[in-house]
C-alpha positions in Angstrom: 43.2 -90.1 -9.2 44.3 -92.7 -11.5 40.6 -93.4 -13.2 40.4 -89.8 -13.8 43.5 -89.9 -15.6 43.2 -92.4 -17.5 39.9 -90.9 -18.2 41.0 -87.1 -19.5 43.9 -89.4 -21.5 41.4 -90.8 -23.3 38.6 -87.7 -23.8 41.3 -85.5 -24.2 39.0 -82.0 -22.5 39.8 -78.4 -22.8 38.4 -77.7 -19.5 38.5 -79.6 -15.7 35.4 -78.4 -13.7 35.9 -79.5 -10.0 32.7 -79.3 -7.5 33.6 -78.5 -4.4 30.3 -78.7 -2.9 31.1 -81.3 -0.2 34.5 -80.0 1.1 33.9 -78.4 4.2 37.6 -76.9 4.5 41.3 -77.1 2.6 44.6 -78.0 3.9 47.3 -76.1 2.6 48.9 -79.4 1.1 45.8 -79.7 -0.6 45.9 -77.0 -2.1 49.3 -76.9 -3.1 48.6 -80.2 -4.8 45.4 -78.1 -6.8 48.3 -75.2 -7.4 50.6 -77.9 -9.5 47.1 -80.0 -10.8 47.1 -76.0 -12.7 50.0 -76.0 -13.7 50.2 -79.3 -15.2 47.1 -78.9 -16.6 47.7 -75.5 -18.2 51.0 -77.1 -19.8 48.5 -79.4 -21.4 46.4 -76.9 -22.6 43.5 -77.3 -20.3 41.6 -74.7 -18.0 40.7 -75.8 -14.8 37.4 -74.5 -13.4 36.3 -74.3 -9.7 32.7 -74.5 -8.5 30.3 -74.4 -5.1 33.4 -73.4 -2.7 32.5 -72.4 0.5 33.3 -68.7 1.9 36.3 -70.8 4.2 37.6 -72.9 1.0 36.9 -69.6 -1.4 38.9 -67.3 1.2 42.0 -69.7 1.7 42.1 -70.4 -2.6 41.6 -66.6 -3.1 44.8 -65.6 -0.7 47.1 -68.1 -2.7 49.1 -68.2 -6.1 46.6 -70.4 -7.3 43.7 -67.5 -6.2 45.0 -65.3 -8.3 45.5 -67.4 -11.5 41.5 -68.6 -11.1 40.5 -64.8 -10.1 36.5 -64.7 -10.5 36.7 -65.9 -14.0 37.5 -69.7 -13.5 35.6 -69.8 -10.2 31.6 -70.2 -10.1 29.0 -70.5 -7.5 27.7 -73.6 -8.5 28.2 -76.5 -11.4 24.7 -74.9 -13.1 26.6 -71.2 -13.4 29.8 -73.0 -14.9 28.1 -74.8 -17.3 25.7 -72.2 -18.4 28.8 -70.2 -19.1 30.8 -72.8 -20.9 27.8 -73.3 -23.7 27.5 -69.6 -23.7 31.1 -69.8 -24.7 30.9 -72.5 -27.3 27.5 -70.7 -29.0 29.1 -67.9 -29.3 31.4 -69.4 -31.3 34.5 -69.0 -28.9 37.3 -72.1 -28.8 37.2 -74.2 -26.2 38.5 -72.8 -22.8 41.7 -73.5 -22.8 43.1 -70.2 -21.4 41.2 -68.2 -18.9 37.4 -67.7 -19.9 36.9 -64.7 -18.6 33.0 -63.2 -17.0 32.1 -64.8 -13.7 32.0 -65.5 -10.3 
């Protein structure tokens, strides 16, 4: 936690795509912890993204507070769809995803 950090300190993004291709199920501290990673992150001007959840993970985060701020337009089906989206963004001239994006699943 402390590398990436350091590491958004220093590149300063306007988004936070997280992959969660690997992570087989959520516990609800988890994703408490994800709700308030949102909100600190939104207070800093920075969208976070989710990507490649499983229909378990994608069920739990969709019930929650933090479902319903993502809705389908922070959350993709893989890293491919989320970054084919952000360029579409940027070519199209729009600013840098720091509020909701808006589009697709």
């Amino acid at each position: 936690g402390e590398k990436i950090l350091a590491l958004m300190e220093q590149t300063q993004p306007a988004m936070m795509l997280l992959d969660f291709n690997a992570i087989p199920d959520l516990e609800y501290t988890t994703l408490k912890m994800l709700t308030e990673a949102d909100d600190k992150l939104r207070a800093e001007g920075i969208t976070l993204w989710i990507t490649a959840l499983n229909p378990e993970v994608l069920s739990m985060i969709q019930r929650s507070k933090l479902g319903a701020r993502l809705d389908r337009e922070r959350m993709f089906f893989n890293v491919e769809v989320a970054v084919e989206r952000y360029a579409q963004m940027n070519s199209q001239g729009a600013p840098a995803p720091r509020k909701a994006p808006g589009g697709l699943t």
